[in-house]
Backbone as JSON Lines, residues from 0, in Angstrom:
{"i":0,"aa":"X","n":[53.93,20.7,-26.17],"ca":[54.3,22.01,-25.73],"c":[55.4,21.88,-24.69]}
{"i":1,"aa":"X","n":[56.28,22.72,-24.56],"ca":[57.6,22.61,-23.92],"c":[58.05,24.71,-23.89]}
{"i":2,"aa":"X","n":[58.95,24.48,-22.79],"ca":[59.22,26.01,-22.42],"c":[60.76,25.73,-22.15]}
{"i":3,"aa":"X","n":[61.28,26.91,-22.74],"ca":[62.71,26.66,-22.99],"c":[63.38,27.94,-22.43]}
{"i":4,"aa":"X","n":[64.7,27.76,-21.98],"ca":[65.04,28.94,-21.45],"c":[66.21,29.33,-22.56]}
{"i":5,"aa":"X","n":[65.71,30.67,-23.12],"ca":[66.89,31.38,-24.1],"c":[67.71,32.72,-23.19]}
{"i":6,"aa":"X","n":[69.18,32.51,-23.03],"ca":[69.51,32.96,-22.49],"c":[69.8,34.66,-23.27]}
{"i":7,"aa":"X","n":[69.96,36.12,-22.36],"ca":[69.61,36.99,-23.26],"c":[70.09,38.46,-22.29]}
{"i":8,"aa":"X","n":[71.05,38.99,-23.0],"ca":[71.5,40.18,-22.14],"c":[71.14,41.26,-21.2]}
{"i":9,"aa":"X","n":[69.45,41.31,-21.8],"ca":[68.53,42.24,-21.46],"c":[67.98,42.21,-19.94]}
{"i":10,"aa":"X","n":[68.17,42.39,-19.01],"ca":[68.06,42.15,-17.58],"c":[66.48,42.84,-17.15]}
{"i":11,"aa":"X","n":[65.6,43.51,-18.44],"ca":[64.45,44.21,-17.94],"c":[63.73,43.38,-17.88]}
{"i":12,"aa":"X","n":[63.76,42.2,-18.86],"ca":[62.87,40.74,-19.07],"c":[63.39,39.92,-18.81]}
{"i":13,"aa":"X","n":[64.53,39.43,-18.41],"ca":[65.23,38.04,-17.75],"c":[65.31,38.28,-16.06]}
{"i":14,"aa":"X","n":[65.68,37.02,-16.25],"ca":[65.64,36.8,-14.51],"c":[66.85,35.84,-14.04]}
{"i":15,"aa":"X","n":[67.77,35.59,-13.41],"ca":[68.3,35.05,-13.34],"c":[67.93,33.25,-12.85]}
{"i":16,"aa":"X","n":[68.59,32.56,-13.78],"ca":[67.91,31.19,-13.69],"c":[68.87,30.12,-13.45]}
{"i":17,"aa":"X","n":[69.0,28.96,-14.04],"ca":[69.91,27.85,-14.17],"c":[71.12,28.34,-14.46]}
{"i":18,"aa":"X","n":[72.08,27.8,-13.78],"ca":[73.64,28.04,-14.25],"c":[74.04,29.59,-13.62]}
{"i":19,"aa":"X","n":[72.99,30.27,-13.16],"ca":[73.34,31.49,-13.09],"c":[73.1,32.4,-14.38]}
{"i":20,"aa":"X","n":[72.57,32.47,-14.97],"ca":[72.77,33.28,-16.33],"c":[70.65,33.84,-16.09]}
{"i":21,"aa":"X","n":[71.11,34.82,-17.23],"ca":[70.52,35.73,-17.1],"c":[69.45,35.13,-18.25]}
{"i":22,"aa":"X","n":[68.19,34.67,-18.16],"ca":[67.22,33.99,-19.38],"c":[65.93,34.7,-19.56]}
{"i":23,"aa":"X","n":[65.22,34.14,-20.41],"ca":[63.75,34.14,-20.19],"c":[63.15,32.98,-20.6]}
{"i":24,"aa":"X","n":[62.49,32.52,-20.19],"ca":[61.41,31.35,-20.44],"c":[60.02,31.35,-21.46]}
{"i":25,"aa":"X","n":[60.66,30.88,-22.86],"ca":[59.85,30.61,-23.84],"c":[58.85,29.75,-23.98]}
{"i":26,"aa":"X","n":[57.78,29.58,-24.26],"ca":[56.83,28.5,-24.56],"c":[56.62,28.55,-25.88]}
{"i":27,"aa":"X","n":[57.03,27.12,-25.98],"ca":[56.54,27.19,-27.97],"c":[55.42,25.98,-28.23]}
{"i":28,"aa":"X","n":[54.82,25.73,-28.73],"ca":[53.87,24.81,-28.98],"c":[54.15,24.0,-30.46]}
{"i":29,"aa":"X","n":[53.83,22.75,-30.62],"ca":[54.73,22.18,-31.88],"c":[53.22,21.03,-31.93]}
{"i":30,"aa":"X","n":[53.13,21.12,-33.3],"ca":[51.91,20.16,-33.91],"c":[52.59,19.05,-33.93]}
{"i":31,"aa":"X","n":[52.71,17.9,-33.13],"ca":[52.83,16.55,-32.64],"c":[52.58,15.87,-34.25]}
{"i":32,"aa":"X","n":[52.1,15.86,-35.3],"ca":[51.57,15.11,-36.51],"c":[52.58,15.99,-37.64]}
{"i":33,"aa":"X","n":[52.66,16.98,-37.54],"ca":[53.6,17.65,-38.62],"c":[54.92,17.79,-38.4]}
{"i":34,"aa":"X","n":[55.2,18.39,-36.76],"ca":[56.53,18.84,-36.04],"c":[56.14,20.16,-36.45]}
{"i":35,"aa":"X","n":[55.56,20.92,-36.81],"ca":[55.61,22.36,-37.59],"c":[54.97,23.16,-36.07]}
{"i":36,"aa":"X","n":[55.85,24.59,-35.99],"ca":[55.77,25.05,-34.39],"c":[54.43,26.21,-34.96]}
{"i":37,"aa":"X","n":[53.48,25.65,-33.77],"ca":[52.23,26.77,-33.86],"c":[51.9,28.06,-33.11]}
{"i":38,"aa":"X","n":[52.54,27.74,-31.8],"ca":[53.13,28.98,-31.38],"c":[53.8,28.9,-30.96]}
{"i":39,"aa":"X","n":[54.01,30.4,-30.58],"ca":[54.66,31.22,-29.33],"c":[54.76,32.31,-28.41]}
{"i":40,"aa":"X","n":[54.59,31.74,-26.79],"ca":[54.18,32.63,-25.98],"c":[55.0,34.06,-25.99]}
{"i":41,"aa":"X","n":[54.31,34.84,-24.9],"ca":[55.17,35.89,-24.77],"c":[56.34,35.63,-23.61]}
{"i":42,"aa":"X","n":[57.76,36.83,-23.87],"ca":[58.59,36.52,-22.76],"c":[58.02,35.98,-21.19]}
{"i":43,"aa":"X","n":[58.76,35.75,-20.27],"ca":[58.87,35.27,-19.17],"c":[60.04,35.32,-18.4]}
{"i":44,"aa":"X","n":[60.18,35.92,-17.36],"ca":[61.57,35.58,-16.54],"c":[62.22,34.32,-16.69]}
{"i":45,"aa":"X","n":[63.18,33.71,-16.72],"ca":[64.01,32.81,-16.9],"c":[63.45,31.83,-15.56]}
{"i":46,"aa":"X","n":[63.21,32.72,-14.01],"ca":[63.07,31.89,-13.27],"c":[61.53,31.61,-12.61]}
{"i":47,"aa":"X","n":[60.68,31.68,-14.17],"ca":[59.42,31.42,-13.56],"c":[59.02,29.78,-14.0]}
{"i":48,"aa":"X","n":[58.36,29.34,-13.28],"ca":[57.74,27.91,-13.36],"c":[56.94,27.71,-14.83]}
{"i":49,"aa":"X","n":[56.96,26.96,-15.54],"ca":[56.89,26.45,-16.95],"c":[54.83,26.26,-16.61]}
{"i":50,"aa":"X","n":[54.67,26.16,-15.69],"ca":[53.11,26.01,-15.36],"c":[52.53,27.6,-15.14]}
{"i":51,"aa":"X","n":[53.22,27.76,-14.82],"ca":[52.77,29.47,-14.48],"c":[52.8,30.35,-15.85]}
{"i":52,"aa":"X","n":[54.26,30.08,-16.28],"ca":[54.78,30.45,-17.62],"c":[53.61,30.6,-18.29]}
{"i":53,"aa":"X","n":[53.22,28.87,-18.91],"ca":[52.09,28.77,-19.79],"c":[51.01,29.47,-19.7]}
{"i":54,"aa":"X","n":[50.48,29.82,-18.19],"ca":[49.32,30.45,-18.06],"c":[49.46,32.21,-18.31]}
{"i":55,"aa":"X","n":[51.04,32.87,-17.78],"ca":[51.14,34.04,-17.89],"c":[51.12,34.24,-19.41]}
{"i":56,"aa":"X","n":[51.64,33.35,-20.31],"ca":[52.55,33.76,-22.06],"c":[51.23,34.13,-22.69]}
{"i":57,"aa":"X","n":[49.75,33.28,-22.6],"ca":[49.02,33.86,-23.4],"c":[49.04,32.4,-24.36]}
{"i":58,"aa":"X","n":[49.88,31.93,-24.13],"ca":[49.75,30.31,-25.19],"c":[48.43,29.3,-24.55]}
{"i":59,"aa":"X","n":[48.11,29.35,-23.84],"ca":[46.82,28.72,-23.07],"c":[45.36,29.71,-23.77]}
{"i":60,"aa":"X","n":[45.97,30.73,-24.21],"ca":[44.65,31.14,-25.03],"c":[44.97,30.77,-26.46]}
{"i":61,"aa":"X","n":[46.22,30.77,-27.14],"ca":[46.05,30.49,-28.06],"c":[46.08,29.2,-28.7]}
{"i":62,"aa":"X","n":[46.08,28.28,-27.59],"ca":[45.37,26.83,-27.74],"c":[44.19,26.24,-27.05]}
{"i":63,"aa":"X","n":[43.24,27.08,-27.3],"ca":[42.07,26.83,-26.47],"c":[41.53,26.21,-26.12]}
{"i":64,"aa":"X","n":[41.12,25.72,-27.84],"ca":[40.48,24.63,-28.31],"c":[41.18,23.15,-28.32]}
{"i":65,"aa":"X","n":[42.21,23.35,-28.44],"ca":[43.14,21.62,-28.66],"c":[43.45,21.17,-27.73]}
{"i":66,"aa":"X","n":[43.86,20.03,-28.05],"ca":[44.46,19.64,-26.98],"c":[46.4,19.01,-26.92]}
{"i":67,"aa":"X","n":[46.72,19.55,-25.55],"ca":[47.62,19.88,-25.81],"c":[48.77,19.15,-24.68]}
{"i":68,"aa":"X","n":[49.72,18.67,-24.97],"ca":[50.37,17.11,-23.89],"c":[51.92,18.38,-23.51]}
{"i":69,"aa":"X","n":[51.87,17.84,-22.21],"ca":[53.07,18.58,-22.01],"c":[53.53,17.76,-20.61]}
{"i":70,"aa":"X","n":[54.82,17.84,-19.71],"ca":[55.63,17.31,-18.88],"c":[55.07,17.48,-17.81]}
{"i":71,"aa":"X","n":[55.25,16.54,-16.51],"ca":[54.35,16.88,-15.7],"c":[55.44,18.04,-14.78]}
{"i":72,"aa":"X","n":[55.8,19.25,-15.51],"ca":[55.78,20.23,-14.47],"c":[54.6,21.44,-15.31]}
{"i":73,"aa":"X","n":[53.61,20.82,-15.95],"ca":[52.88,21.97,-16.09],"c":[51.04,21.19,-15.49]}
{"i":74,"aa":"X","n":[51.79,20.8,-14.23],"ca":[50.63,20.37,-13.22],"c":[49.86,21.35,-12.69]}
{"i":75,"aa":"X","n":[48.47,21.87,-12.89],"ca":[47.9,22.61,-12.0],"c":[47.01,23.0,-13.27]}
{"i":76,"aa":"X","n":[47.17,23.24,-14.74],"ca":[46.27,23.38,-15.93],"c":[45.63,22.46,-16.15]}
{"i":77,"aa":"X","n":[44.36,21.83,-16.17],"ca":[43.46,21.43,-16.33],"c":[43.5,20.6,-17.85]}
{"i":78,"aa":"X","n":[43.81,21.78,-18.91],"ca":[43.38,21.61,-19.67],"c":[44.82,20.99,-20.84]}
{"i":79,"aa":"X","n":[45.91,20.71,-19.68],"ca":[47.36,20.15,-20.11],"c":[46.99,18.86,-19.94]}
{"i":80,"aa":"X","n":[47.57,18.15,-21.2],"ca":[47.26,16.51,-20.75],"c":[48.92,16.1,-20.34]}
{"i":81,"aa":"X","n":[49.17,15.89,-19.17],"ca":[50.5,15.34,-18.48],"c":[50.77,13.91,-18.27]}
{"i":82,"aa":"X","n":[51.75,13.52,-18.27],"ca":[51.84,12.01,-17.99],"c":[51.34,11.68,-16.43]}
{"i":83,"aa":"X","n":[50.98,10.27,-16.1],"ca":[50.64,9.74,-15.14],"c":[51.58,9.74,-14.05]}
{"i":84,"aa":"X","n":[51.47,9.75,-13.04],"ca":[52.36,9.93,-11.94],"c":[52.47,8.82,-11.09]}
{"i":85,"aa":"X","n":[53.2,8.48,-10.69],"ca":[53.57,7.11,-9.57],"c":[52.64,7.71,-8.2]}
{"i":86,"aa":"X","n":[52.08,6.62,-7.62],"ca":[51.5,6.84,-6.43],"c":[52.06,6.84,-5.56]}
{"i":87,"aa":"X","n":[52.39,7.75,-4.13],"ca":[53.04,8.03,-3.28],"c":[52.98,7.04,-2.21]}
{"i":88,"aa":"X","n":[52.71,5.98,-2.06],"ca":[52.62,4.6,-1.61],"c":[54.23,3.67,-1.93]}
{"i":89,"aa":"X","n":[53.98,4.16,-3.32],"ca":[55.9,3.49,-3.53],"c":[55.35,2.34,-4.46]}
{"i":90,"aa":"X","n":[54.04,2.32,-5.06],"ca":[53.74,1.07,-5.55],"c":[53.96,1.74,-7.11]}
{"i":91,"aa":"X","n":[54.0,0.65,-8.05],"ca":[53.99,1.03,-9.51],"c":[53.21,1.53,-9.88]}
{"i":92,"aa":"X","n":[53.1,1.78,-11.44],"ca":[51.53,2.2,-11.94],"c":[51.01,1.0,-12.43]}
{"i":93,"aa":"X","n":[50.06,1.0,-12.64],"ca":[49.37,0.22,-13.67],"c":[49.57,0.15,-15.72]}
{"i":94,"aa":"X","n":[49.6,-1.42,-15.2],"ca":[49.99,-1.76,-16.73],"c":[49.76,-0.53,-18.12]}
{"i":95,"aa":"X","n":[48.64,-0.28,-18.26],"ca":[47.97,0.41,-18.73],"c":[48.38,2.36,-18.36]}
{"i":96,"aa":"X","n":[48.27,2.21,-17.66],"ca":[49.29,3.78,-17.16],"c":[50.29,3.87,-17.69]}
{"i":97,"aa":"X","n":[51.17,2.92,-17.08],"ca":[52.4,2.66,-18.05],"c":[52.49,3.14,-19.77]}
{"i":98,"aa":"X","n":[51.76,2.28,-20.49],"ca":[51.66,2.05,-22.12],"c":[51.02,3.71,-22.31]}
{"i":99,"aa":"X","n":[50.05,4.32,-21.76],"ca":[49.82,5.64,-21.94],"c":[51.1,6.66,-22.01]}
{"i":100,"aa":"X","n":[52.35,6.43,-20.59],"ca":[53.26,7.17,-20.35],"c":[54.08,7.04,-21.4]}
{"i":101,"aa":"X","n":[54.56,5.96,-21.63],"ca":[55.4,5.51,-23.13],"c":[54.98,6.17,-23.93]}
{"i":102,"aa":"X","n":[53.49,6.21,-25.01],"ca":[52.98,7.08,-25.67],"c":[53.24,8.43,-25.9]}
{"i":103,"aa":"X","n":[53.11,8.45,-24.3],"ca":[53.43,10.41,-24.2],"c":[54.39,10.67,-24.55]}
{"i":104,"aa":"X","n":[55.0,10.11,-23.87],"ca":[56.92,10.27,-23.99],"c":[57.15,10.24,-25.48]}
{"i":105,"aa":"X","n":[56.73,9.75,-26.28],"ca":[57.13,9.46,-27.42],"c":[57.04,10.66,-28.61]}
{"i":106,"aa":"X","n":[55.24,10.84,-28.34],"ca":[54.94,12.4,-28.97],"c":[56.2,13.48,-28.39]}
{"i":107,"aa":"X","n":[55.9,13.86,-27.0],"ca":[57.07,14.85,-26.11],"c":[58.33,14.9,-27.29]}
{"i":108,"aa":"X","n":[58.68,14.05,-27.35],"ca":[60.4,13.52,-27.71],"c":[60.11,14.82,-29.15]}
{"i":109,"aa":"X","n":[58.94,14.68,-29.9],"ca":[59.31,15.48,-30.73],"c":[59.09,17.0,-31.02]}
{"i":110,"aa":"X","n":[58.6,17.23,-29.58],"ca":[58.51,18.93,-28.66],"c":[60.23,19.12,-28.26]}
{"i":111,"aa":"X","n":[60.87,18.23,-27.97],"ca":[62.18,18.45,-27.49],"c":[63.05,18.33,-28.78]}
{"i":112,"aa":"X","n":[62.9,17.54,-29.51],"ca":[63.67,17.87,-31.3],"c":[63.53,19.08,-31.78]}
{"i":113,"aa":"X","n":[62.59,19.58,-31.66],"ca":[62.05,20.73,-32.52],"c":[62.78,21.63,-31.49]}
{"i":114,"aa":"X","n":[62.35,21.98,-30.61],"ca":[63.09,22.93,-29.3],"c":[64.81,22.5,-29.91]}
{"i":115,"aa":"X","n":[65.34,21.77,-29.71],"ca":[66.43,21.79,-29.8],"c":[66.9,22.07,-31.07]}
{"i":116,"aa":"X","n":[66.21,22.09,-32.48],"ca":[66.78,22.33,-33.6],"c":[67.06,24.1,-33.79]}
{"i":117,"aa":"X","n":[65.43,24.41,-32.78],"ca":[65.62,26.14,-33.03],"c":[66.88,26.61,-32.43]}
{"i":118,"aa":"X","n":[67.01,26.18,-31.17],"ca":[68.45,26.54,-30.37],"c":[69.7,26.36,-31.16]}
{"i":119,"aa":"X","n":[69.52,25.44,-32.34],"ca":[70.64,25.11,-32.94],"c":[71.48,26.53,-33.47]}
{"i":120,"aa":"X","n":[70.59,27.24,-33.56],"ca":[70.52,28.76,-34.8],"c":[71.22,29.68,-33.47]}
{"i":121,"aa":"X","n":[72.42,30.5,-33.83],"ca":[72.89,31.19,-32.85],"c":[72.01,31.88,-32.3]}
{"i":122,"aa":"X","n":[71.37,32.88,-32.96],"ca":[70.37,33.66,-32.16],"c":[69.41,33.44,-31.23]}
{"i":123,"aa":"X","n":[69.49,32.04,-31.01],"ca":[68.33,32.12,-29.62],"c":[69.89,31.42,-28.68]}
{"i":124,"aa":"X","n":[70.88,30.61,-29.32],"ca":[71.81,30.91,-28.01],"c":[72.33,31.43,-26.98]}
{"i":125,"aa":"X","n":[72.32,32.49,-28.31],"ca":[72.72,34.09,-26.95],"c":[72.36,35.42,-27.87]}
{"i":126,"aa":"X","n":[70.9,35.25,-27.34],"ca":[70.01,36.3,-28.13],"c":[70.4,37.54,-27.2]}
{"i":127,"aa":"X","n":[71.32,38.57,-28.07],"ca":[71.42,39.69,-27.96],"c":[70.18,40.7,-27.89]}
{"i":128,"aa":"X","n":[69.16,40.35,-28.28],"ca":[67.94,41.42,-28.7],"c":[67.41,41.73,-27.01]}
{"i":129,"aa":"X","n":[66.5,43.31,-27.72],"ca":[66.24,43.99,-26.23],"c":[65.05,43.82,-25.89]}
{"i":130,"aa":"X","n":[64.12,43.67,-24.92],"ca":[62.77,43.83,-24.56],"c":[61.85,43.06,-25.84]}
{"i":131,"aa":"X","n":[61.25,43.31,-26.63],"ca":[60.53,42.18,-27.48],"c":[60.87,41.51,-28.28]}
{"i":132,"aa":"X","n":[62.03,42.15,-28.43],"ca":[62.82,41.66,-29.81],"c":[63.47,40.06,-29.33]}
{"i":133,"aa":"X","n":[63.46,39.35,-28.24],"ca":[63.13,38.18,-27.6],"c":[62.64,37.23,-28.53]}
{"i":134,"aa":"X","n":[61.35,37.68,-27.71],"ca":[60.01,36.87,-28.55],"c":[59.89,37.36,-30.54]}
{"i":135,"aa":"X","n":[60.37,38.58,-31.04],"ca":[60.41,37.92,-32.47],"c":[61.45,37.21,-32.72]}
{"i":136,"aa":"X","n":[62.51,36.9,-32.36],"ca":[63.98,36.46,-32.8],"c":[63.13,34.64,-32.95]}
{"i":137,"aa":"X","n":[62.37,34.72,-31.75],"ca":[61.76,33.22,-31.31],"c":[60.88,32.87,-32.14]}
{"i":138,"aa":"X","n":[59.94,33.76,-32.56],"ca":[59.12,33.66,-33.47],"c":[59.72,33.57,-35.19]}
{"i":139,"aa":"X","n":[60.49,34.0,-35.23],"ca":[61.02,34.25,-36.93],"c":[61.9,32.44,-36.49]}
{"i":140,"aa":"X","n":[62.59,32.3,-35.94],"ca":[63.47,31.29,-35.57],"c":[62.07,29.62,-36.07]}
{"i":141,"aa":"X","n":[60.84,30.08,-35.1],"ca":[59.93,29.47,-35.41],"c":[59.12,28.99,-36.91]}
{"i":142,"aa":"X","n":[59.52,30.3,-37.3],"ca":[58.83,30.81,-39.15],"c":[60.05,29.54,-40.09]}
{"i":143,"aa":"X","n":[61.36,30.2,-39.45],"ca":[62.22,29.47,-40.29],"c":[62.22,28.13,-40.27]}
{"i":144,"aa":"X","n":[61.89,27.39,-39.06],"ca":[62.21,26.31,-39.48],"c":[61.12,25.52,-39.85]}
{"i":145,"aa":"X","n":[59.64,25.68,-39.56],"ca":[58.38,25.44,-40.53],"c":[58.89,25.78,-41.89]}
{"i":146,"aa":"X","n":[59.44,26.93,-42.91],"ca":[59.89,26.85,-43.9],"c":[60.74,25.76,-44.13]}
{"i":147,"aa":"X","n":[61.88,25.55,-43.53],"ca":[62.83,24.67,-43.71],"c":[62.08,22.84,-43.56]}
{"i":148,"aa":"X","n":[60.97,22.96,-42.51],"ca":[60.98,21.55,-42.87],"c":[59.19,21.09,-44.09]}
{"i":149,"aa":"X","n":[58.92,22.55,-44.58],"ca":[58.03,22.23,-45.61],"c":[58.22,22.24,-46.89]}
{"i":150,"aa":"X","n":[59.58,22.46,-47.47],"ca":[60.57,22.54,-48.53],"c":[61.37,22.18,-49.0]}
């Protein structure tokens, strides 16, 4: 799971974020074994925290049951499995910490393919749409490319 910022004219649901531009902050969720995207949250200001995000979008209910790996800025969910963190001592991790983080990283990599293929599609570049029409542009964007990579 990964949260992406689609930038978007509509100033009633964006917020001003990175670069200055006007976004909202998507959460999409992507089946790690297929790549095929299972959801997607609802809008979000551009400049809200990807931990908060997750908990405001409604995607934390609609993965209840699973389990679900995401970056460690979605620290504070319980029920997010995040990579291991360096100890504030300055010392390494452990061997074994390590080979877990690699792991993660590896699944992740294909939360960030998938994120980046939808962006490929103009419409979430510079999604013109108003108030919900956001989140379907994101969602159909989502539809399409589960079609595209089961065909």
């Amino acid at each position: 799971m990964d949260g992406t910022l689609i930038p978007t004219h509509d100033r009633s649901v964006s917020a001003s974020s990175k670069n200055y531009r006007y976004s909202v902050n998507m959460q999409v969720v992507i089946d790690a074994n297929t790549r095929l995207g299972v959801a997607v949250g609802n809008t979000m200001p551009g400049n809200r925290h990807d931990s908060r995000a997750y908990r405001d979008s409604g995607v934390d209910q609609q993965c209840a049951d699973t389990h679900v790996m995401a970056d460690g800025g979605y620290l504070g969910n319980p029920q997010v499995i995040i990579p291991y963190r360096k100890p504030r001592k300055g010392s390494d991790l452990p061997e074994w910490q390590e080979g877990l983080n690699t792991v993660h990283k590896r699944v992740r990599a294909r939360v960030e393919h998938a994120l980046a293929h939808m962006k490929s599609w103009n419409i979430l570049r510079n999604c013109r749409r108003k108030r919900r029409g956001v989140w379907y542009a994101t969602l159909g964007m989502a539809l399409m490319r589960n079609l595209a990579m089961t065909s």
